[in-house]
DOVO-456860 format. One record per residue: residue in three letters; residue number from 1; x, y, z of N, C-alpha, C in turn. Coordinates in pm, whole numbers, plus 50000, padded with zeros to 5 digits. Layout:
<vexzas>
{vexza "Ala"; NUM; {X; Y; Z}; {X; Y; Z}; {X; Y; Z}} ...
</vexzas>
This chain:
<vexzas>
{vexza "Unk"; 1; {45448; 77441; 61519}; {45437; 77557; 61434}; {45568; 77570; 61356}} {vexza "Unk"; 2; {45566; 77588; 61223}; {45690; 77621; 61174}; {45760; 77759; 61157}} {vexza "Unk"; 3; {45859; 77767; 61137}; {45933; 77895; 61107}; {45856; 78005; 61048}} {vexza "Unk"; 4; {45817; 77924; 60954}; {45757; 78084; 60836}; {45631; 78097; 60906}} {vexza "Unk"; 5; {45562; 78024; 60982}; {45469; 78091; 61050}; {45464; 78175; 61201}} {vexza "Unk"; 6; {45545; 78098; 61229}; {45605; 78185; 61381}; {45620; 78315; 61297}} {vexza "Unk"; 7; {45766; 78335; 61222}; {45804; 78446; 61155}; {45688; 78542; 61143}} {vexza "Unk"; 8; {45594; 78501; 61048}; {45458; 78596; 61029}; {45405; 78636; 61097}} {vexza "Unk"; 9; {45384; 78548; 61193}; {45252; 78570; 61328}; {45372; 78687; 61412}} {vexza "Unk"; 10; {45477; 78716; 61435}; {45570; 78801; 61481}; {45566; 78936; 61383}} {vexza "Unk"; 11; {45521; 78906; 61284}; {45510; 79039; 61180}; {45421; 79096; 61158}} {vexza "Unk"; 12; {45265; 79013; 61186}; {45184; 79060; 61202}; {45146; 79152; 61357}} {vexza "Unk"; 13; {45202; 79079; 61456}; {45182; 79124; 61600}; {45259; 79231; 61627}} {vexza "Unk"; 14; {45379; 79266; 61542}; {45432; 79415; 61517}; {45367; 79538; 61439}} {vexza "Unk"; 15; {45296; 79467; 61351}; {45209; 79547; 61282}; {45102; 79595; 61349}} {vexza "Unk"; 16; {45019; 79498; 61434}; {44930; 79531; 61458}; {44992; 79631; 61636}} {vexza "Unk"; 17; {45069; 79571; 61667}; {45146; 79659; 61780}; {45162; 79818; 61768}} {vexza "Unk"; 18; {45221; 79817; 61620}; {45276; 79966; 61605}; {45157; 80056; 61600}} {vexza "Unk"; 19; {45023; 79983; 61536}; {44901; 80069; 61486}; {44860; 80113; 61660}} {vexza "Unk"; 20; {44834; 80012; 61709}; {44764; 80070; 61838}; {44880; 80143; 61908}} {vexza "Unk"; 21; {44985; 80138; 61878}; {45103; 80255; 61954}; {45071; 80414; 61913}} {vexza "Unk"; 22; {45035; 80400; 61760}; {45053; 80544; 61679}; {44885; 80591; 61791}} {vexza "Unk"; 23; {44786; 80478; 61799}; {44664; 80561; 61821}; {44653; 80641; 61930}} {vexza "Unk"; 24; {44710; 80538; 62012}; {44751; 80580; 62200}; {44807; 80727; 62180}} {vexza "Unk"; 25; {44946; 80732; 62121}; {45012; 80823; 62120}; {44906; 80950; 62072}} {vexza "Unk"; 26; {44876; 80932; 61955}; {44857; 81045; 61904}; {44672; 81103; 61974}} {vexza "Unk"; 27; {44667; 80991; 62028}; {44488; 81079; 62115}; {44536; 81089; 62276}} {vexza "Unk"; 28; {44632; 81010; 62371}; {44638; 81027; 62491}; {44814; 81119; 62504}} {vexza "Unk"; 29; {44916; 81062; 62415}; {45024; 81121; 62485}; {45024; 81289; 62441}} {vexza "Unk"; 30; {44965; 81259; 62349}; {45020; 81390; 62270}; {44955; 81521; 62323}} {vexza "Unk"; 31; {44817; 81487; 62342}; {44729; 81588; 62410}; {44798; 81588; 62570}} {vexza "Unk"; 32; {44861; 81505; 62622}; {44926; 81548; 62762}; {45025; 81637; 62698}} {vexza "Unk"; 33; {45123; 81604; 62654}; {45239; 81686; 62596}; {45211; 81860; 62549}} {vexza "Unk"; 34; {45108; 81846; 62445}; {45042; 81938; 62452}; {45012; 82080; 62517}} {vexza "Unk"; 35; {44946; 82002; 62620}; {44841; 82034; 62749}; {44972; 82170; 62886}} {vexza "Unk"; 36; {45072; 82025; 62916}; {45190; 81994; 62991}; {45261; 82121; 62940}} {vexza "Unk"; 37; {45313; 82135; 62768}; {45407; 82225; 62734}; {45347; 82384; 62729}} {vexza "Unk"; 38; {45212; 82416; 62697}; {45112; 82518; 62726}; {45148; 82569; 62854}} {vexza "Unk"; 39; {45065; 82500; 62938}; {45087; 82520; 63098}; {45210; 82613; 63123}} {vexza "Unk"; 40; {45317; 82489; 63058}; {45439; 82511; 63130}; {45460; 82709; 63114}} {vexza "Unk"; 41; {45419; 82706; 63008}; {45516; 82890; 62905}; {45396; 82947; 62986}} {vexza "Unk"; 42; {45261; 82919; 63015}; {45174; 83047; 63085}; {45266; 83067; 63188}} {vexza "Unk"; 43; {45238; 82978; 63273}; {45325; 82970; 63434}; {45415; 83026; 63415}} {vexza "Unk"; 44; {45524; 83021; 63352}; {45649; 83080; 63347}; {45625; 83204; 63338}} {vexza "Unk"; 45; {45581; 83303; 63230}; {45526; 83417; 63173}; {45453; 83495; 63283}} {vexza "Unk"; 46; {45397; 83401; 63341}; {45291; 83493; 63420}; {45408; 83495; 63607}} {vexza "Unk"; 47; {45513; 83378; 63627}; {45584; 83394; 63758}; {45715; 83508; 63735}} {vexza "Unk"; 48; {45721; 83539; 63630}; {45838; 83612; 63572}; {45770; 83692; 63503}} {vexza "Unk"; 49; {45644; 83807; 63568}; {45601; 83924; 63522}; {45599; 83936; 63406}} {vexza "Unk"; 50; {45588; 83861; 63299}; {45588; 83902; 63143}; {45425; 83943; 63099}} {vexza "Unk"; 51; {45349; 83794; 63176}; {45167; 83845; 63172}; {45115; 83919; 63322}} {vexza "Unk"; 52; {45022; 83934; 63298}; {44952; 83936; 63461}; {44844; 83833; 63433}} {vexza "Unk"; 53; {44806; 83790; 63549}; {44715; 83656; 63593}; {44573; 83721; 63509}} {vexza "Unk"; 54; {44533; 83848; 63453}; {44422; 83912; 63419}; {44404; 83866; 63252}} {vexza "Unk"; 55; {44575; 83848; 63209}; {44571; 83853; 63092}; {44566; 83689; 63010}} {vexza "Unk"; 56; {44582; 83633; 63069}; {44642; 83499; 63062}; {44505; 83434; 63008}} {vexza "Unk"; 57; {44367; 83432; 63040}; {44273; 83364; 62958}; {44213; 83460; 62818}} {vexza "Unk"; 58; {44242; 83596; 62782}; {44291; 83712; 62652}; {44397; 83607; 62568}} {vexza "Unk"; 59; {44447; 83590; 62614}; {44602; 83529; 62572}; {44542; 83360; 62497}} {vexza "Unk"; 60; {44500; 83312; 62592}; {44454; 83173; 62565}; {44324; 83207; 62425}} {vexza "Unk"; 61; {44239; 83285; 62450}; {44158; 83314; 62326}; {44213; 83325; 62234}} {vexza "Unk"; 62; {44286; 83428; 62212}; {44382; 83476; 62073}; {44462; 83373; 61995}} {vexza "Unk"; 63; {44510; 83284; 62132}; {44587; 83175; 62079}; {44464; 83068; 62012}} {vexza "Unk"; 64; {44401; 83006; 62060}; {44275; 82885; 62060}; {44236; 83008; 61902}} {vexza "Unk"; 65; {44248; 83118; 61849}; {44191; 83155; 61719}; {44297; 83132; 61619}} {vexza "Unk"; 66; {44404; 83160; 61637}; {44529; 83131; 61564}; {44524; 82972; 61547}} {vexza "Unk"; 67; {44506; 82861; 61639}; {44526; 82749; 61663}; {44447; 82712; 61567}} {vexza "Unk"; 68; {44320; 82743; 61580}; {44215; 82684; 61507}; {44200; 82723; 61363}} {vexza "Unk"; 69; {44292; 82803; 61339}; {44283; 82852; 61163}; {44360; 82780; 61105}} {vexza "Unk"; 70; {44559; 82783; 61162}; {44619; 82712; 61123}; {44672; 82601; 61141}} {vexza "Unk"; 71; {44665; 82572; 61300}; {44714; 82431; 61347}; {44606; 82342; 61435}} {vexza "Unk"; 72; {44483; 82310; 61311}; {44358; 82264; 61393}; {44383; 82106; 61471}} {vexza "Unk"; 73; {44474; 82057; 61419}; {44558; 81903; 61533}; {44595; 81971; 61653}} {vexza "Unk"; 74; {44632; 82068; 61654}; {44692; 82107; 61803}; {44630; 82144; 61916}} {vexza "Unk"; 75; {44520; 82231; 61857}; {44396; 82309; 61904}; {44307; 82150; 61975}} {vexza "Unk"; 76; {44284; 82048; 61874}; {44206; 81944; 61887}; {44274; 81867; 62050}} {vexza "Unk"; 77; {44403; 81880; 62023}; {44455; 81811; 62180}; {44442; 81871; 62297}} {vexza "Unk"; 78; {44410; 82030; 62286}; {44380; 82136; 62401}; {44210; 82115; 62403}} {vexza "Unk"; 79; {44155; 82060; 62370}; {44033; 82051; 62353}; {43919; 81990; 62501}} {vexza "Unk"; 80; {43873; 82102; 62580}; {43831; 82045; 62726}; {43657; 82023; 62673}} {vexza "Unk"; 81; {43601; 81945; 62777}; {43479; 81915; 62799}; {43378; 82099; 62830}} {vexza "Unk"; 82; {43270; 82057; 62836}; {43236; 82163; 62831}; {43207; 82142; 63050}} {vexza "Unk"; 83; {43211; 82042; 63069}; {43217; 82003; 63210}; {43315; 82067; 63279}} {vexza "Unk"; 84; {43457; 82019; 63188}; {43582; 82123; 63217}; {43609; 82261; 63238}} {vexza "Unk"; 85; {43522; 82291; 63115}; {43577; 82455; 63109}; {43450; 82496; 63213}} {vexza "Unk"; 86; {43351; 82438; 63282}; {43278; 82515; 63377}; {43340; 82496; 63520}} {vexza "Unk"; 87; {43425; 82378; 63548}; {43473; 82351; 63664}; {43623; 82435; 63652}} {vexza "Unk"; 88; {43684; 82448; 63559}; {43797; 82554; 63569}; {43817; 82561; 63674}} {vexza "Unk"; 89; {43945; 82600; 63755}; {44023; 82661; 63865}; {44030; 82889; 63766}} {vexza "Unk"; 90; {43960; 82947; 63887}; {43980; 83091; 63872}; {44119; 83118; 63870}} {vexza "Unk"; 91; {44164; 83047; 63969}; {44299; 83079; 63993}; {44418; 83039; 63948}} {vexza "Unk"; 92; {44359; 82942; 63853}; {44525; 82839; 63798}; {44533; 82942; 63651}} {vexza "Unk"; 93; {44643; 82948; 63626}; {44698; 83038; 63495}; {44685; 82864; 63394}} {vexza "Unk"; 94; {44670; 82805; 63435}; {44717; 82734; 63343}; {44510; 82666; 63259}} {vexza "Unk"; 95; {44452; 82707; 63386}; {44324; 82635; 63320}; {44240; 82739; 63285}} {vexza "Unk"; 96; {44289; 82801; 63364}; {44194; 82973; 63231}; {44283; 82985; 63080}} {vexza "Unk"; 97; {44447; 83000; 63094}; {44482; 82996; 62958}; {44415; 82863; 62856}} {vexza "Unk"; 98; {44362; 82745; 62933}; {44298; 82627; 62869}; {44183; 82666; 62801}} {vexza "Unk"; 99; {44079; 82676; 62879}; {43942; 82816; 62881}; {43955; 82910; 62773}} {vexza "Unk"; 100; {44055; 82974; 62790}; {44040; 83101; 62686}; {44021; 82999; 62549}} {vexza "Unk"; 101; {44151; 82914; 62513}; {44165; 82840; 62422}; {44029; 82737; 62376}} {vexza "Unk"; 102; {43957; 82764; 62478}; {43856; 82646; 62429}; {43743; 82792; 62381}} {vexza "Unk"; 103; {43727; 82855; 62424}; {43597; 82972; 62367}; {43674; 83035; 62273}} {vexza "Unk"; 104; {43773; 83027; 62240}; {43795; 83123; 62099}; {43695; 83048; 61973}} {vexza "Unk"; 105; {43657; 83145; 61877}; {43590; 83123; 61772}; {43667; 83148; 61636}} 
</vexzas>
């Protein structure tokens, strides 16, 4: 094989590298990140008395309506099954604030 083709076949396999990096990222990491940084501010909010555990899927609606008007990429990564939002945890702040976010209209 010569140079200028090694060379290419290395430029192409970066190319085609970076595309399936951006896809991964932007449908699996990002919706964890997402998901992960949500969670994190209910939990906090709700262990440091700012919400009560009552308010926290109110909270997730309001947000999932805001989300979906102006930041519909973001909303799209919070986005559960409808399998999901029936198996929910009652008790996790973090999958009712998910819940709320998925039934807002």
């Amino acid at each position: 094989m010569k140079k200028s083709q090694a060379a290419l076949l290395i430029v192409i396999s970066l190319a085609i590298g970076s595309i399936a990096g951006y896809v991964s990222y932007s449908q699996l990491t990002a919706r964890y990140v997402a998901a992960t940084t949500a969670c994190t501010i209910i939990t906090q909010a709700v262990d440091n008395k700012l919400l009560t555990a009552e308010q926290v899927k109110e909270l997730g609606t309001l947000t999932g309506q805001e989300l979906n008007k102006s930041y519909a990429s973001v909303a799209s990564k919070l986005a559960l099954t409808k399998a999901q939002v029936d198996a929910a945890s009652p008790d996790s702040t973090c999958s009712q604030f998910l819940v709320g976010i998925n039934q807002a209209k």
